[in-house]
C-alpha positions as CSV (number, residue, x, y, z in Angstrom):
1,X,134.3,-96.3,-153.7
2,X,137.7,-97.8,-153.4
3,X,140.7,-96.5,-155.4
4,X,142.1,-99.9,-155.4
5,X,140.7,-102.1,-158.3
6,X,139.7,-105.6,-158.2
7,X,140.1,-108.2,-160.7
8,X,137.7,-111.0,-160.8
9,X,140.3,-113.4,-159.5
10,X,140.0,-111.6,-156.7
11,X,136.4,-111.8,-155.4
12,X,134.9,-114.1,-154.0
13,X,131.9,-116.1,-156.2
14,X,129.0,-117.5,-155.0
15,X,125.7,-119.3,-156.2
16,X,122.2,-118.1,-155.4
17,X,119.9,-120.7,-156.2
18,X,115.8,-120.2,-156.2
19,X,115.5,-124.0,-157.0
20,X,113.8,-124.0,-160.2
21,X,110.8,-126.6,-161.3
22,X,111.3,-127.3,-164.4
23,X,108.5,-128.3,-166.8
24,X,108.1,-131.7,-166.6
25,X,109.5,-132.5,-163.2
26,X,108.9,-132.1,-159.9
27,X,110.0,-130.6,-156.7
28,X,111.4,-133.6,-156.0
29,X,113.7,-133.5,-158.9
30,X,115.0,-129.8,-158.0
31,X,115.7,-131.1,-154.3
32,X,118.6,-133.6,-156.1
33,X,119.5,-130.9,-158.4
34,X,120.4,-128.6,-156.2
35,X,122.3,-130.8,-153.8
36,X,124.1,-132.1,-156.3
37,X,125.0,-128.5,-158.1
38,X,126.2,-127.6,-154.6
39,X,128.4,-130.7,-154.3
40,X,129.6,-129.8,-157.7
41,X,130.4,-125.5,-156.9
42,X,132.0,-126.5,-153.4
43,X,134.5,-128.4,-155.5
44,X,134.8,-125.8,-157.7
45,X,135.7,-122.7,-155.3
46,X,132.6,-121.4,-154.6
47,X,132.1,-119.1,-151.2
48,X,128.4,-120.0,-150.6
49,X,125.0,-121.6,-151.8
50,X,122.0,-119.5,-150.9
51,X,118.2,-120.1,-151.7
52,X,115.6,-117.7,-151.3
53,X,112.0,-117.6,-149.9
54,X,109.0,-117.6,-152.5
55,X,105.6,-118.8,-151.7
56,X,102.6,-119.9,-153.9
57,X,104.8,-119.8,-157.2
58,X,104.7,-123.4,-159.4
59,X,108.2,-123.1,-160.8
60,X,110.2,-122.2,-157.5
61,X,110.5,-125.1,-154.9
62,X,112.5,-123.2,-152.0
63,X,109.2,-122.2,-150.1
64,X,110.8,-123.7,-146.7
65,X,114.2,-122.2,-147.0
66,X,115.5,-123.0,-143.7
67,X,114.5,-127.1,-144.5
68,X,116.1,-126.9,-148.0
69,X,119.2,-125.2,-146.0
70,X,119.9,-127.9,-143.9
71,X,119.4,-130.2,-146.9
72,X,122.3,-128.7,-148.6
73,X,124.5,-128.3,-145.8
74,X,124.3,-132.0,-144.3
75,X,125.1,-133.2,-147.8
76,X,128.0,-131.2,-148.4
77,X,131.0,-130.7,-146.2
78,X,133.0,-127.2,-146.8
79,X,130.9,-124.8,-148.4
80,X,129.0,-122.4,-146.7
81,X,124.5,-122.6,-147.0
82,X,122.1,-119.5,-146.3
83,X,119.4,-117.7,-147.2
84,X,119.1,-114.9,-149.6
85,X,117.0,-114.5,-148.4
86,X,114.6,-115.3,-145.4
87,X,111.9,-112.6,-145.7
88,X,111.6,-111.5,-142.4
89,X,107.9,-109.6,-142.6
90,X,107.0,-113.6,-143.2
91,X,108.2,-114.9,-139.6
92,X,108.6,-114.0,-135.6
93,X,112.6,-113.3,-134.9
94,X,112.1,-115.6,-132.6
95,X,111.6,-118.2,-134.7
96,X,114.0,-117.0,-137.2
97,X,117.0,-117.7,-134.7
98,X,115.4,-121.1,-133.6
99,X,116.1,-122.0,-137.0
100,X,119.2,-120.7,-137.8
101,X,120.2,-121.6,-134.4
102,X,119.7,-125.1,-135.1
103,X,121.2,-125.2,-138.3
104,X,124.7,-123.5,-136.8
105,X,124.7,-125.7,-134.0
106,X,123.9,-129.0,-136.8
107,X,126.6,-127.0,-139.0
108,X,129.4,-124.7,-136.9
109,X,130.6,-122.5,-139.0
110,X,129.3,-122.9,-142.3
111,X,125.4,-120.9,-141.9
112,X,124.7,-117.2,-143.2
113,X,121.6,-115.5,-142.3
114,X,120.1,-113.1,-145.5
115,X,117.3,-111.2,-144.5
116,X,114.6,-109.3,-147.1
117,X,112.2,-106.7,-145.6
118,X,109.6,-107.9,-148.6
119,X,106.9,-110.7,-148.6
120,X,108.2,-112.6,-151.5
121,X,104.7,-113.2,-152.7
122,X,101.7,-111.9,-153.1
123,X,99.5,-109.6,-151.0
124,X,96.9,-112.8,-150.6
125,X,99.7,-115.2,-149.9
126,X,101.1,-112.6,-147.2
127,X,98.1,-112.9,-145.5
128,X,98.2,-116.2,-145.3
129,X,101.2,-116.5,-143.5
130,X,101.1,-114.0,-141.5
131,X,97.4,-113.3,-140.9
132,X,98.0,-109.6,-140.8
133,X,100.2,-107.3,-142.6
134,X,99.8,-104.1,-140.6
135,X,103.2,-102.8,-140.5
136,X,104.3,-105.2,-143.1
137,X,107.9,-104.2,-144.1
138,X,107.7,-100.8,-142.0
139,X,108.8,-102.5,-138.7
140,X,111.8,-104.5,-140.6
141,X,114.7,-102.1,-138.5
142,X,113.0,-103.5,-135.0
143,X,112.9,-106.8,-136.6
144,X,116.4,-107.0,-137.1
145,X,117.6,-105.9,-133.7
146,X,115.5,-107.9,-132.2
147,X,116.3,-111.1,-134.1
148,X,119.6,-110.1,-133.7
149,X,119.8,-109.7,-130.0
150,X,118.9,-113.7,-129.8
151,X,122.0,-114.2,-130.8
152,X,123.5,-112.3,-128.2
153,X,126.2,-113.9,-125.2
154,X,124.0,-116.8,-123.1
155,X,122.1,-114.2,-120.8
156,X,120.1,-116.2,-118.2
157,X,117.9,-113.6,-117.1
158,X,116.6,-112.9,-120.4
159,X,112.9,-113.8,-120.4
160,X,112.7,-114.9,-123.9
161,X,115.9,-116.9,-125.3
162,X,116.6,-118.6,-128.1
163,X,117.7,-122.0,-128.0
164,X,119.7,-122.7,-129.4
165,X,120.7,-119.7,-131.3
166,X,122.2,-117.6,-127.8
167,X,125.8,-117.0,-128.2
168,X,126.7,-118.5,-131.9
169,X,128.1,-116.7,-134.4
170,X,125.9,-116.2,-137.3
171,X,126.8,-113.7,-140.0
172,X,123.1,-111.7,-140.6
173,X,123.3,-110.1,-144.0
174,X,120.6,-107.5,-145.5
175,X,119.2,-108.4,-148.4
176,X,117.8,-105.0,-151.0
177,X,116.7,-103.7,-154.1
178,X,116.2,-100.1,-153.2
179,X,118.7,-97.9,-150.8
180,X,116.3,-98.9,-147.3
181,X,118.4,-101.6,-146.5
182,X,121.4,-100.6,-148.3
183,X,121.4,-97.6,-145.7
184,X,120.8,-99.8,-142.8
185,X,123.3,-102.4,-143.6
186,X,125.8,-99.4,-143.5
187,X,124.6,-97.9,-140.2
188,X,124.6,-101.2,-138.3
189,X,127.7,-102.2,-139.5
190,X,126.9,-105.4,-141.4
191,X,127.3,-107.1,-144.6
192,X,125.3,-106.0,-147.5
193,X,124.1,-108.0,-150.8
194,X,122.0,-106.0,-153.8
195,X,119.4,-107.8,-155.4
196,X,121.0,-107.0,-159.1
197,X,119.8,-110.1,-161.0
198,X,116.2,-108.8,-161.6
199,X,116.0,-105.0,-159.7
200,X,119.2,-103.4,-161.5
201,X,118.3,-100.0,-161.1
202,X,119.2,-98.8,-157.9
203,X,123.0,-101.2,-158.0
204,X,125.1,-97.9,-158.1
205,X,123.3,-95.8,-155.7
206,X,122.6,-98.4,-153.2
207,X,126.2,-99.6,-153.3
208,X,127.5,-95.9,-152.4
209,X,124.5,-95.4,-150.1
210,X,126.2,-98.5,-148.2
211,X,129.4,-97.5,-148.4
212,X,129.0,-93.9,-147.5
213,X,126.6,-94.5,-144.1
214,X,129.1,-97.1,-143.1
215,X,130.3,-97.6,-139.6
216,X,132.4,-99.9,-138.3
217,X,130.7,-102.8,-136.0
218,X,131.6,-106.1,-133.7
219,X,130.4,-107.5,-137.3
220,X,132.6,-105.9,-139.9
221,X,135.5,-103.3,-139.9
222,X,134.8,-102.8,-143.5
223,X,131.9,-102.1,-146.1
224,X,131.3,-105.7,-147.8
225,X,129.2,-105.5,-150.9
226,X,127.5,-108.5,-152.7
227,X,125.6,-108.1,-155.7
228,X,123.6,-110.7,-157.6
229,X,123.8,-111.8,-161.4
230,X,122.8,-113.7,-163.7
231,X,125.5,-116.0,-165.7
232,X,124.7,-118.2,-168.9
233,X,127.7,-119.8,-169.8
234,X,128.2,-122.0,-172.5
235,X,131.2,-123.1,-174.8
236,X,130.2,-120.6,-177.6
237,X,128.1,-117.9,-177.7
238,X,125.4,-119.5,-179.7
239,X,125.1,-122.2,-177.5
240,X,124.6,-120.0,-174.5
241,X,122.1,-117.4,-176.4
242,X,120.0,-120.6,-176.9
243,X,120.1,-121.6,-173.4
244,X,118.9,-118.3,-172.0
245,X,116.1,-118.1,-173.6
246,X,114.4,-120.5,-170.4
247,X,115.5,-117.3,-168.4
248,X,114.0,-114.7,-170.6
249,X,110.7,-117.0,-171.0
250,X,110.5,-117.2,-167.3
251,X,110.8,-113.6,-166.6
252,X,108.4,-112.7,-169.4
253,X,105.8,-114.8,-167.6
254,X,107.0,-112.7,-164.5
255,X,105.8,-109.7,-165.9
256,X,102.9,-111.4,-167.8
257,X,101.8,-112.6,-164.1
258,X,101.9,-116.3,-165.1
259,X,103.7,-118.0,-162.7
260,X,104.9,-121.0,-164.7
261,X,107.5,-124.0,-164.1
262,X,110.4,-123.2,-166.1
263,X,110.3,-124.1,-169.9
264,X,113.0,-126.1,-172.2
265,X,115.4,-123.7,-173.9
266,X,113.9,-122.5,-177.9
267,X,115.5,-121.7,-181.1
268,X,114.7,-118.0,-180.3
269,X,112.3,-115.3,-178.5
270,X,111.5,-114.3,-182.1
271,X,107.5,-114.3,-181.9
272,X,107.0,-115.0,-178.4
273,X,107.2,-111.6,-177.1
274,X,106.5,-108.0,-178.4
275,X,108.6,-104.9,-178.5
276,X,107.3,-103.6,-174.7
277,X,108.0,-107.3,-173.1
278,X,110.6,-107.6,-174.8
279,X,112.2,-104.2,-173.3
280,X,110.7,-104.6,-169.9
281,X,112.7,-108.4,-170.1
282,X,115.9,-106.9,-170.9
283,X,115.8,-103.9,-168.1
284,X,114.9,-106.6,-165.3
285,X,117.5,-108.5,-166.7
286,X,120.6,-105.8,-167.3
287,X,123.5,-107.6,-165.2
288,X,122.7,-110.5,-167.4
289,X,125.8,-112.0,-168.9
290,X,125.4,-114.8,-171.9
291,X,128.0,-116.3,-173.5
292,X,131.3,-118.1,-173.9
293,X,134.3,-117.9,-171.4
294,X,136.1,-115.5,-173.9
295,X,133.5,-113.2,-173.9
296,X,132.3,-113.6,-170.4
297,X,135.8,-112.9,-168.8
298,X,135.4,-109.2,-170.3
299,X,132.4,-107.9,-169.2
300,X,132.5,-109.4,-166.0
301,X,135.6,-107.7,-165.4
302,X,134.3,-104.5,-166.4
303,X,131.2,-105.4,-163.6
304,X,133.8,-105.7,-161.0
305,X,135.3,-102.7,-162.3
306,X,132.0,-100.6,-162.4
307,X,131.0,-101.4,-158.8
308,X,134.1,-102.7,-156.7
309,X,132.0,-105.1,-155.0
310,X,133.4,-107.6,-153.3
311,X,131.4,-110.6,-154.3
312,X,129.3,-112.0,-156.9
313,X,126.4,-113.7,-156.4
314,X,125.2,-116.1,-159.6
315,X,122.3,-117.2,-160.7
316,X,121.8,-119.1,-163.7
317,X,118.6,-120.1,-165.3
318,X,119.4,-122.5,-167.4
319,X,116.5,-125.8,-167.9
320,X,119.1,-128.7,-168.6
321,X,120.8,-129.7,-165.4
322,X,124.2,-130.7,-166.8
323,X,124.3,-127.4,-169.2
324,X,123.5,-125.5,-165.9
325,X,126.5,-127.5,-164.2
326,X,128.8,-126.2,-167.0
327,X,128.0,-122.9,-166.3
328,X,129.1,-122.9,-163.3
329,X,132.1,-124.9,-164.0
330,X,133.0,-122.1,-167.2
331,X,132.6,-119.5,-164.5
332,X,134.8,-121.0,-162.1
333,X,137.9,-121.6,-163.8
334,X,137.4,-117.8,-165.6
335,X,137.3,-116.4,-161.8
336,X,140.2,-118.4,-161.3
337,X,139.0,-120.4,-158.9
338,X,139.0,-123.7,-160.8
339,X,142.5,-124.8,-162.1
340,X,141.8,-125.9,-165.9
């Protein structure tokens, strides 16, 4: 870990965004939500916008991440768009840099590339797009290289090419929740983000695992670390404890296994869970922060304190659109990267 602290002024922020459905509404109506909360965040100072691959689930709408990308970036003008991530286990490489090859060629400059080594889904809906899962996940090193290697210098010869997608520059990222990819992030040399807004556990040791296996590549002279969190901001601290509770009944039904569109913020979870759910809730959802600016500036300092990373990525499950814009606004000028 580096001796030299950070303040939160001095990382960068960014939003992750699964593209809720909210009860109620439709996909439709999470399409114009997001482009306009990433209008709104690219205004505000925010590094990037990044959606993430889930199939078969009624409240998340960003199922054909790579469509929803170029959505966002063609309707924005500065900020950068990508995926946190594309599960790669889901799709040929081949196909992966097709895509991303497109949208950096439709976009120059402003694409990132997050790749998972998990389905996202189901083992019934993984068979379904894929058709067979033998070596599901296992094969995810060979994946990368070769996925990467389509993004290599224009090479004529090459009997398979991606185009586009030969010779750009697209920053590939590993996605994790365990050490795996932690560990190959470090070894290849490339940037690494932690999947800390609902698998906290392994935050600490993955981050070191990066850091330590390390090695300096055409990609990155230096470890870069991203972790996600969850942020519920509000202008008091009852306000915003009232507001979470759409995140804590969405990953109650998580655990439950009822996939559900997400519900309108309640009084509180008094009644709707018992102790175990409750407890299981809370653990998922440890780098949770709730609150007002006063009392979110603390304890995400003492998060960048803790793990040195060098970006946060924010999530924020919050039902009522403008509320959610708020939150990222409060955020923002707390990070100092909003004047007030």
């Amino acid at each position: 870990m580096s001796s030299a602290t950070k303040n939160l002024s001095d990382i960068r922020i960014s939003v992750l965004d699964l593209v809720p459905i909210l009860s109620g509404k439709t996909p439709a109506d999470s399409f114009k939500n997001a482009l306009d909360l990433a209008r709104h965040v690219e205004q505000w100072g925010y590094e990037r916008y990044w959606m993430a691959e889930h199939h078969n689930m009624p409240g998340i709408a960003s199922s054909a991440t790579s469509v929803l990308i170029g959505y966002i970036a063609g309707g924005t003008s500065t900020i950068r768009v990508g995926s946190g991530g594309i599960m790669l286990p889901n799709h040929a490489p081949l196909v992966v840099a097709e895509q991303f090859g497109t949208l950096e060629t439709l976009y120059p400059g402003r694409i990132d590339l997050g790749l998972g080594r998990a389905p996202g889904t189901d083992q019934v809906t993984a068979m379904a797009l894929r058709r067979d899962l033998r070596g599901a996940g296992e094969d995810f090193p060979e994946n990368v290289a070769e996925l990467q290697s389509y993004f290599a210098p224009r090479d004529a010869s090459a009997r398979v090419r991606a185009v586009p997608g030969e010779g750009l520059d697209i920053p590939i990222w590993l996605l994790g929740s365990s050490t795996f990819s932690a560990q190959l992030a470090g070894i290849l040399g490339m940037p690494f983000a932690f999947a800390s807004h609902f698998a906290p556990s392994l935050l600490h040791t993955a981050l070191k695992v990066y850091r330590d296996h390390f090695q300096p590549s055409e990609y990155l002279q230096e470890p870069y670390a991203l972790a996600g969190i969850n942020i519920v901001a509000a202008d008091t601290d009852e306000e915003a404890q009232r507001l979470a509770t759409s995140l804590y009944m969405s990953f109650l039904n998580v655990i439950r296994g009822k996939a559900t569109p997400m519900k309108p913020p309640i009084e509180s979870m008094e009644g709707q869970w018992d102790g175990s759910e409750k407890y299981a809730v809370q653990q998922m959802l440890r780098y949770t922060f709730i609150g007002s600016p006063n009392t979110l500036q603390a304890e995400l300092q003492t998060f960048v304190d803790e793990t040195q990373v060098d970006e946060v990525m924010v999530a924020s499950g919050i039902y009522d659109h403008a509320a959610r814009l708020h939150s990222y606004e409060i955020l923002a000028e707390i990070a100092g990267k909003k004047k007030q």
